[in-house]
N, C-alpha and C positions, 0 to 999 in steps of 0.2 A: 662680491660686496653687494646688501641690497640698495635696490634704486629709494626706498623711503629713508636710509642712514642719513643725518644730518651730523655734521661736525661739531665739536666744542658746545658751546652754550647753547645754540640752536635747537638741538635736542631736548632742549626742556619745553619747547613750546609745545610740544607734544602732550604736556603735564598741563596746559593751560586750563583754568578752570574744574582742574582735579584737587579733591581732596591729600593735602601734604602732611606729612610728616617732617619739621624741620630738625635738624642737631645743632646746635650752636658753638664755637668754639668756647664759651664760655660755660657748657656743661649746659643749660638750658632747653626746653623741649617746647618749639614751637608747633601745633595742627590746625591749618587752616588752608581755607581756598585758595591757590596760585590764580591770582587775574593779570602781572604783566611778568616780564624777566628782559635783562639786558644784553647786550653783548660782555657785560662783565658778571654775569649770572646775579648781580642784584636782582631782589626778589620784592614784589610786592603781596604780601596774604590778606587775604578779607576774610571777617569773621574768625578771628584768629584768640588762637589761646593759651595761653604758656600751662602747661602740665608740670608737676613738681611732683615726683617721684621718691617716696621714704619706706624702702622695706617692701613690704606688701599694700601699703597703704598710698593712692596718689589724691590729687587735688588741683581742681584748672583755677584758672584767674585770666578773665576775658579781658584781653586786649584790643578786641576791633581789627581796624586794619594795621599792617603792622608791615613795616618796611625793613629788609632784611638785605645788607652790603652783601654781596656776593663771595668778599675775601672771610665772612662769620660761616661759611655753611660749610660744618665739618662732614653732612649725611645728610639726604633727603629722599622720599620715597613717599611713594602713591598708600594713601589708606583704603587698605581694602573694606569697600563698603559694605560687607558679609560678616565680617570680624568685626567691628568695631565696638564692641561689648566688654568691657576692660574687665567687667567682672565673671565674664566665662574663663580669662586667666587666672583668675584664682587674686586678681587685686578687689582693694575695697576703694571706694569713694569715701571721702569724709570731707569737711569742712574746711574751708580756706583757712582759718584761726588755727587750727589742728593741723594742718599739714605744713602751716609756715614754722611753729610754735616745733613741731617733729625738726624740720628741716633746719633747725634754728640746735635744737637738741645734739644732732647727728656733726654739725661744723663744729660745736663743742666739743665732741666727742673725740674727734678728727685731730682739732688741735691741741687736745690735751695729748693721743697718742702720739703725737707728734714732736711735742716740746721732750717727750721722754726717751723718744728715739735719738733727738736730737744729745740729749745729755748721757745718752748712752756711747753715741758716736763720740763725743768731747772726751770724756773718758776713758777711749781710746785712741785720742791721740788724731780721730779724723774727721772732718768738717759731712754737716749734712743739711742738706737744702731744702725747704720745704717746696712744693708743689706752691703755686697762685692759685689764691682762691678768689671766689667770687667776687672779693671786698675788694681786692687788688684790681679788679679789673676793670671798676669803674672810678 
C-alpha cells in the first residue's frame, strides 16, 4: 500500500484547488474550482458553472460559487487542463435561450414517449413507471 493513500473523503483533498467536473444525482453537470470538502465529501466550487448538455449542442449558466451535499455527487473528476476545448469533440456552444428552449424540447419529447409506453404497457395488462425527472426533484 502506498504511504500517500488517504482513506474515504480524504482523498479528495488531493483535488483541492483543481479544476472539477461534478455529476449530480439529479442528471446535472457542475465544472468548477474545488476550494474546501468535508469529512461527508460536501463540496464547496468557486467559479462554477452548470453545463446543459442536448445532442451535439451544450450551454453553461454561471453559478458562482456553488455548494454541493456530499450525498448529490454521483461522479467527479479532475478537468484536464489540455482538453478543455468542447469544440475539438465535435460539441458546439450556443446560447443560454437555445440550449434551455433545446433542453426544454428534449423533456417533451421524453414524456410524450413515455405516456405512450405507458399506455402500451396498460394494454397489456402491466403497470409502468416512469423515471423522476428533474421537476420532481425539486
Amino acid at each position: 500500500m502506498s504511504l500517500s493513500y488517504l482513506p474515504g473523503t480524504a482523498s479528495l483533498l488531493e483535488e483541492l484547488d483543481k479544476k472539477l467536473m461534478v455529476l449530480l444525482r439529479d442528471g446535472r453537470t457542475l465544472i468548477g474550482y474545488l476550494r474546501s470538502v468535508d469529512q461527508f465529501a460536501n463540496l464547496v466550487l468557486h467559479q462554477t458553472i452548470e453545463r446543459i448538455h442536448v445532442g451535439k449542442s451544450y450551454g453553461d449558466i454561471p453559478r458562482g460559487v456553488f455548494i454541493v451535499r456530499g450525498e448529490n455527487v454521483v461522479l467527479l473528476g479532475e478537468v484536464d487542463p489540455n482538453k478543455t476545448d468542447p469544440d475539438s469533440l465535435g460539441l458546439v456552444e450556443v446560447s443560454l435561450e437555445e440550449i434551455l428552449e433545446k433542453q426544454a424540447v428534449q423533456q417533451q419529447e421524453k414524456e410524450e414517449a413515455d405516456r405512450v409506453r405507458a399506455k402500451a404497457f396498460k394494454d397489456r395488462g402491466l403497470t409502468f413507471t416512469t423515471e423522476t425527472t428533474l421537476d420532481d426533484m425539486y
